[in-house]
C-alpha positions as semicolon CSV with decimal commas, in nm:
position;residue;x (nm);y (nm);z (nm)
1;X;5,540;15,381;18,826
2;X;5,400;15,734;18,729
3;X;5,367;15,783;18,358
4;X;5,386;16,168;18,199
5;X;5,152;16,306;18,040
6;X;4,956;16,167;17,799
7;X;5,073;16,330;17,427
8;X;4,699;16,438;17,337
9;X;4,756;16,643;17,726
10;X;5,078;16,767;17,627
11;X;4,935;16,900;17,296
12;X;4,644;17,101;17,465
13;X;4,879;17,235;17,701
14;X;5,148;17,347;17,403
15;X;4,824;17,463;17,183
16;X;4,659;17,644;17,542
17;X;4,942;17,823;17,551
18;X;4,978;17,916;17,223
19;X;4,611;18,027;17,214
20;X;4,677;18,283;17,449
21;X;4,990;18,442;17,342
22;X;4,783;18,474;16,984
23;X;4,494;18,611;17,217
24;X;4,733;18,875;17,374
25;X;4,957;18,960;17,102
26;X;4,640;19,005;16,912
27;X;4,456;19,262;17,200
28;X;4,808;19,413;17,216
29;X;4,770;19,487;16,865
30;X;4,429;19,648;16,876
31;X;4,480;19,861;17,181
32;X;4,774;19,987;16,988
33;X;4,571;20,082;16,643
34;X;4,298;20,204;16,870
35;X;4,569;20,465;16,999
36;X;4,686;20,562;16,653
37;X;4,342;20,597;16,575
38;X;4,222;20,847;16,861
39;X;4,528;21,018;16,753
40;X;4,411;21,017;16,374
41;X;4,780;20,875;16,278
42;X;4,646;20,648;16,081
43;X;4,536;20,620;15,709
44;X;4,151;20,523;15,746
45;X;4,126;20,729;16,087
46;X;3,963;20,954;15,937
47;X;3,656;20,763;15,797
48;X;3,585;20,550;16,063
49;X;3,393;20,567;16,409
50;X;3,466;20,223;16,149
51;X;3,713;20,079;16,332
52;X;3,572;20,166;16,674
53;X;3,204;20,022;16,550
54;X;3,305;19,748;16,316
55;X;3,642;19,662;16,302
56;X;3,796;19,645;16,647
57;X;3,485;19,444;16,783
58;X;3,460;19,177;16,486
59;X;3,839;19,146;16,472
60;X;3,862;19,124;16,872
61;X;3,583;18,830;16,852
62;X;3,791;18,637;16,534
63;X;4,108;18,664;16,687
64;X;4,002;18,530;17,042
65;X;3,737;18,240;16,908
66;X;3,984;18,130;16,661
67;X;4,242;17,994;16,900
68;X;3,995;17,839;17,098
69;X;3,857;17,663;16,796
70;X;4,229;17,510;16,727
71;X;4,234;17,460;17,107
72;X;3,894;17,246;17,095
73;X;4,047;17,010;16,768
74;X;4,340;16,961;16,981
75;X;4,144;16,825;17,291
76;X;3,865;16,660;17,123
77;X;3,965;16,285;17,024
78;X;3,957;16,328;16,641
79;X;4,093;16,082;16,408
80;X;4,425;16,256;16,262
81;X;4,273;16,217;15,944
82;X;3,976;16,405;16,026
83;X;4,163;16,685;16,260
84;X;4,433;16,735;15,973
85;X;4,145;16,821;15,703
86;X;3,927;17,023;16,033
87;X;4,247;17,224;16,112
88;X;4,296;17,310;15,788
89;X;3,902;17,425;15,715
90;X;3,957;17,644;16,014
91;X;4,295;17,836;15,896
92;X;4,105;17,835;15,562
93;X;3,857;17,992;15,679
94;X;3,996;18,210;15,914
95;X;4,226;18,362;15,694
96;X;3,923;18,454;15,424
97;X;3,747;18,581;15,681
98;X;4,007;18,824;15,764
99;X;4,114;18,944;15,421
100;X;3,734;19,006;15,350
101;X;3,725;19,205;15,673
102;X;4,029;19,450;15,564
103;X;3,981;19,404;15,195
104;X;3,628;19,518;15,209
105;X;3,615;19,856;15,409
106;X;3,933;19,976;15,274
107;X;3,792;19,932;14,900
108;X;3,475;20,124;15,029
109;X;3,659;20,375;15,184
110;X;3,858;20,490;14,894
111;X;3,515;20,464;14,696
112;X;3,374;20,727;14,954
113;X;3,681;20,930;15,021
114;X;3,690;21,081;14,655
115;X;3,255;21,134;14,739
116;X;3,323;21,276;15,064
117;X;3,570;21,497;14,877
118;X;3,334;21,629;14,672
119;X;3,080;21,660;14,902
120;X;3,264;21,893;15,123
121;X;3,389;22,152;14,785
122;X;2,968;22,133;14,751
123;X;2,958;22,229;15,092
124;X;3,153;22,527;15,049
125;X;3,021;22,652;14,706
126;X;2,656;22,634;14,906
127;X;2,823;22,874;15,190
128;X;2,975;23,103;14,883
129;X;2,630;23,117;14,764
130;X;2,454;23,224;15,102
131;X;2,762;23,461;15,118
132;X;2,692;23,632;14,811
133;X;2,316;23,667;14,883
134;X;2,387;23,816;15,245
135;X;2,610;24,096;15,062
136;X;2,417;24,185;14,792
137;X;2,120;24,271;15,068
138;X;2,362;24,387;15,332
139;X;2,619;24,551;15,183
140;X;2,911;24,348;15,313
141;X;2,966;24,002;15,448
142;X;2,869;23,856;15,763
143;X;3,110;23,919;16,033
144;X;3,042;23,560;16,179
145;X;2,852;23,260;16,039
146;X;2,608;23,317;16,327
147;X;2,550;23,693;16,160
148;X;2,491;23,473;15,856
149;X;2,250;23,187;15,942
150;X;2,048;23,462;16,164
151;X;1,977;23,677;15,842
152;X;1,977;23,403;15,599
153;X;1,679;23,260;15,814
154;X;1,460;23,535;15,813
155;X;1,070;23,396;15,721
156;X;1,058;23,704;15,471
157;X;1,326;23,533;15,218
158;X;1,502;23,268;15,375
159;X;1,813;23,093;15,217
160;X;1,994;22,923;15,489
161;X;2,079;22,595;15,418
162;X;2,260;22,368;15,692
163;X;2,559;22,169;15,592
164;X;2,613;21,868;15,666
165;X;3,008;21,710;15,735
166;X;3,054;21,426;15,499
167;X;3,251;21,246;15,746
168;X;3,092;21,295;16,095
169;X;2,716;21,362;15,967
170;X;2,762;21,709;16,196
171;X;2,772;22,044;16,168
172;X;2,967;22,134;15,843
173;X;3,059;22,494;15,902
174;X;3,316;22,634;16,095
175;X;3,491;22,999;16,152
176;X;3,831;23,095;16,175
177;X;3,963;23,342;16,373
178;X;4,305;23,323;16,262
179;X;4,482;23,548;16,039
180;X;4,505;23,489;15,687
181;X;4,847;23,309;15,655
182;X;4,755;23,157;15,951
183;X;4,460;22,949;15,889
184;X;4,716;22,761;15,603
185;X;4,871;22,596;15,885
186;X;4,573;22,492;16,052
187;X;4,573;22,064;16,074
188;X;4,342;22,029;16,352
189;X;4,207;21,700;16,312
190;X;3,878;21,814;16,418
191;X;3,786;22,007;16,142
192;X;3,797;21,660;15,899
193;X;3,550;21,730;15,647
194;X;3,471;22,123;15,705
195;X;3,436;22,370;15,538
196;X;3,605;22,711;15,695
197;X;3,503;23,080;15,697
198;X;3,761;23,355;15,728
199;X;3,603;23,707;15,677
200;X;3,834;23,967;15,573
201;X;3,826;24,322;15,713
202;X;3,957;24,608;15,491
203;X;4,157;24,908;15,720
204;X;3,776;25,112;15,741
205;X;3,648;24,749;15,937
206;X;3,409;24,657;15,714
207;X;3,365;24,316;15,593
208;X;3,454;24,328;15,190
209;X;3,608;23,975;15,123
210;X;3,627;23,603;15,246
211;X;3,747;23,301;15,199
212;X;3,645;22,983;15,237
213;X;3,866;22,673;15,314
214;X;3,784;22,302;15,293
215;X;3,962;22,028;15,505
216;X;4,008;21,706;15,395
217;X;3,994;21,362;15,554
218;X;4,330;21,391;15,759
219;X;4,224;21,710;15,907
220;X;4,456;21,919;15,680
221;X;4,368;22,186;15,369
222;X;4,189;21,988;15,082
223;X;4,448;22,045;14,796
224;X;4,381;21,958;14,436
225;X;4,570;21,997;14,105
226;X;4,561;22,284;13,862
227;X;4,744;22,333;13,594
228;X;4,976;22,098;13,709
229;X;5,031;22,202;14,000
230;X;4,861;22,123;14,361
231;X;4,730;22,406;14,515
232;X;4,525;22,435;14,829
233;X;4,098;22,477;14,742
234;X;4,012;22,810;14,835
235;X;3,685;23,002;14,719
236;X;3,665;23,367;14,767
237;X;3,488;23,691;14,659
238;X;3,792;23,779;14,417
């Protein structure tokens, strides 16, 4: 007479399959915040290569060793009195593990948000100060950051300085070429972090007046309040 399955069997099948819906659920997850994050939808998007270089790889490795780890107390002919107490070390565990791996970087993150901030409004009082310098020897401003760095680099009195983007550790300095009421709009995510130069022409063509934008961590115009009011940052020669 055949017997079933013994009930430790039926347990690692019922915990197997468990495992893996966790496992898939879990990648499911990822490969969806790894979407919103290309697409900078998400509220730490803009800080990270993070979640590419830390997150997604440490959390994919928790959340697939950690069913296997229930998997192995189910198989494994523990005592119930010692599997109870091991199970419950695990989920423990498990669960510090993962509010120390959100807690953590989002803490930091808000710590270097605010000094990102400010980095990029030094950014952009540096360019106003290269600006001025160009137009008291020239005249006028530079037509085009390039017009800038090549006479701000000159061995005879040079005062180019190269910014830095807070956020991507590239080049910090951009130019627009859209009109003025235009560049308010602007919320390409690339420019997270940059600092944007819009030279104004007056009707003769000559360059007498800029302005100088700064975009914030979501891609969009850093805004700040004054007076009680929020108003976009904006330098300019005026």
């Amino acid at each position: 007479m055949s017997q079933g399955p013994s009930a430790s069997l039926q347990r690692g099948i019922k915990t197997t399959g468990l495992s893996g819906l966790w496992a898939v659920g879990m990648w499911l997850l990822f490969a969806l915040l790894m979407v919103l994050d290309s697409e900078k939808m998400l509220p730490w998007s803009p800080y990270l290569p993070r979640l590419n270089t830390i997150w997604a790889p440490t959390g994919a490795l928790f959340l697939l060793v950690f069913p296997f780890l229930l998997l192995l107390l189910s198989l494994r002919p523990f005592p119930e009195k010692v599997k109870g107490p091991l199970r419950s070390f695990w989920l423990k565990s498990a669960l510090m593990a993962l509010v120390l791996a959100l807690g953590i970087p989002l803490t930091e993150e808000a710590y270097l948000g605010n000094s990102r901030e400010s980095s990029s409004k030094a950014n952009a009082h540096t360019l106003q100060t290269m600006l001025e310098t160009y137009a008291i020897a020239q005249g006028q401003y530079p037509d085009s950051i390039q017009t800038l760095k090549m006479a701000a680099s000159q061995p005879m009195n040079p005062y180019w300085k190269e910014l830095t983007n807070p956020y991507f550790r590239s080049s910090g300095i951009f130019q627009s070429s859209q009109p003025a009421d235009a560049v308010l709009r602007v919320t390409d995510v690339s420019q997270v972090g940059a600092v944007v130069y819009q030279p104004l022409q007056n009707p003769q063509g000559k360059i007498t007046g800029y302005r100088i934008f700064v975009y914030d961590h979501r891609g969009k115009r850093l805004q700040l309040p004054h007076n009680g009011q929020i108003l976009p940052f904006e330098l300019s020669n005026s």
